[in-house]
N, C-alpha and C positions, 0 to 999 in steps of 0.2 A: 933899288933898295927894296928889300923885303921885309914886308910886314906881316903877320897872320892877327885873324880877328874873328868874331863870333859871327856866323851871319846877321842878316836881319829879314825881315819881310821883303825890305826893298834889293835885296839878294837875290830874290826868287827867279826873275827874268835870267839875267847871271847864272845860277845854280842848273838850271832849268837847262841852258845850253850847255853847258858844260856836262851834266849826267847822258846829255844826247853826245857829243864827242867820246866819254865814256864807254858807250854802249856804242859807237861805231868802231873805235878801238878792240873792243871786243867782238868786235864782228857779228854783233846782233842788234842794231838798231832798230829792229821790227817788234822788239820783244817792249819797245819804251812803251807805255801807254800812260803813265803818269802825266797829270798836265801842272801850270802854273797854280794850280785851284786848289789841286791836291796837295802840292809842297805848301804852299799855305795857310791852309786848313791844319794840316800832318803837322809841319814843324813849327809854326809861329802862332797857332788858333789857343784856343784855353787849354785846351789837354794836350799838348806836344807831344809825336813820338819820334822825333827824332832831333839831333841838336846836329849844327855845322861849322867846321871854322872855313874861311875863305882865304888864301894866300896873295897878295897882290903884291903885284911889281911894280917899283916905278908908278903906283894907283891903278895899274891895268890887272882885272882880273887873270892869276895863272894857274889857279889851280883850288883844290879844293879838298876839305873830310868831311865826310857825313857819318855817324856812330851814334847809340844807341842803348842803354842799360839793357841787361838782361841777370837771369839769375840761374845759377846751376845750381844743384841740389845738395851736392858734395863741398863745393865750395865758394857758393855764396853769390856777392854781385861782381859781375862784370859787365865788361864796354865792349857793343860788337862793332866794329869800324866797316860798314859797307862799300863806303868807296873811299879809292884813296888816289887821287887823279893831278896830273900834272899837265897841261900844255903844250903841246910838241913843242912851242917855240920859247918853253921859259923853261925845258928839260937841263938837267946839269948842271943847275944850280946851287943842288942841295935842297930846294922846296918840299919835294917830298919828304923828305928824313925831317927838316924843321913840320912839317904838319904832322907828322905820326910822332913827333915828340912832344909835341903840343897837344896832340891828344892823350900820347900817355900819362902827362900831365892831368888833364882834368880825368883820367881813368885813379892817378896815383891819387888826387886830393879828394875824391869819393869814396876812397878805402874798396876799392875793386881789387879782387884778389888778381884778376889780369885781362888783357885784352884779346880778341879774339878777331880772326878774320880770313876769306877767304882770296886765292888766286889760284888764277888758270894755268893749266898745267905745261901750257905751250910759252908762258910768259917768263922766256928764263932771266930774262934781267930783273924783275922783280923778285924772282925766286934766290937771285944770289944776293940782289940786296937785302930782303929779310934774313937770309943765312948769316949775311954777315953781320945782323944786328944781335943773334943769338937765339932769334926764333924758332921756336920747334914746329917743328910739322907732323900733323896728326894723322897719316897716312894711315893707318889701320880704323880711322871712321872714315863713313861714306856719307857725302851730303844726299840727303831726301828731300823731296817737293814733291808736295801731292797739290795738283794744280786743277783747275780749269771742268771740265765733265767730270773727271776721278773728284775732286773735289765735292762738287755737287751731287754725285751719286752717294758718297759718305756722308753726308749732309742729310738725306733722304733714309736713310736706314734707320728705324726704332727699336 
């Protein structure tokens, strides 16, 4: 039986391996460097910046959302959903689609003009699940990160 719920603190261990299967999924587990101190601090400390639901099976962790307010300029607040993760061994169940509807939910009861999120281009199962939920896709923007030395050299300029 599936349940979804709000994380908590005591999530974080959970959470924690789960964004690691994520990012081995995506075939870059090297890029993790967030630790349990960080999601901690970030999501459950005095100033949170980010919120999670947790999807359990049967009480066994299977999955998970992590999102985030943001605001456009044109039109207003929205929820950026960074991950949006399933389980290999609890896939099929429908978990994901009740998680991104449960987040749209707390997107709809914020008065968030919409949600926002990204996926990899080689992820066609993903890509026809959102098509078929009515998602558009924003192909004419380019994701930017300016990261790491570029970073810091822009930091350094007066």
């Amino acid at each position: 039986m599936l349940s979804i719920r709000p994380a908590t603190i005591e999530d974080v261990p959970v959470l924690t391996a789960m964004i690691r299967e994520l990012a081995e999924f995506e075939r870059d587990l090297k890029s993790v460097v967030t630790t349990e101190a960080d999601l901690a601090r970030d999501g459950f400390g005095p100033d949170p910046k980010f919120r999670a639901l947790i999807a359990d099976w049967d009480v066994q962790p299977a999955g998970y959302a992590l999102f985030f307010d943001f605001y456009s300029t044109w039109r207003g607040r929205q929820l950026y959903l960074e991950d949006l993760f399933v389980r290999p061994q609890f896939r099929n169940r429908g978990i994901g689609k009740r998680l991104l509807a449960a987040t749209s939910r707390i997107a709809a009861n914020n008065n968030c003009y919409g949600m926002r999120w990204e996926v990899l281009d080689w992820n066609h199962p993903a890509i026809e699940f959102y098509k078929s939920l009515g998602a558009d896709f924003l192909n004419e923007w380019r994701l930017v990160l300016l990261k790491d030395e570029a970073l810091r050299r822009l930091v350094e300029i007066t």
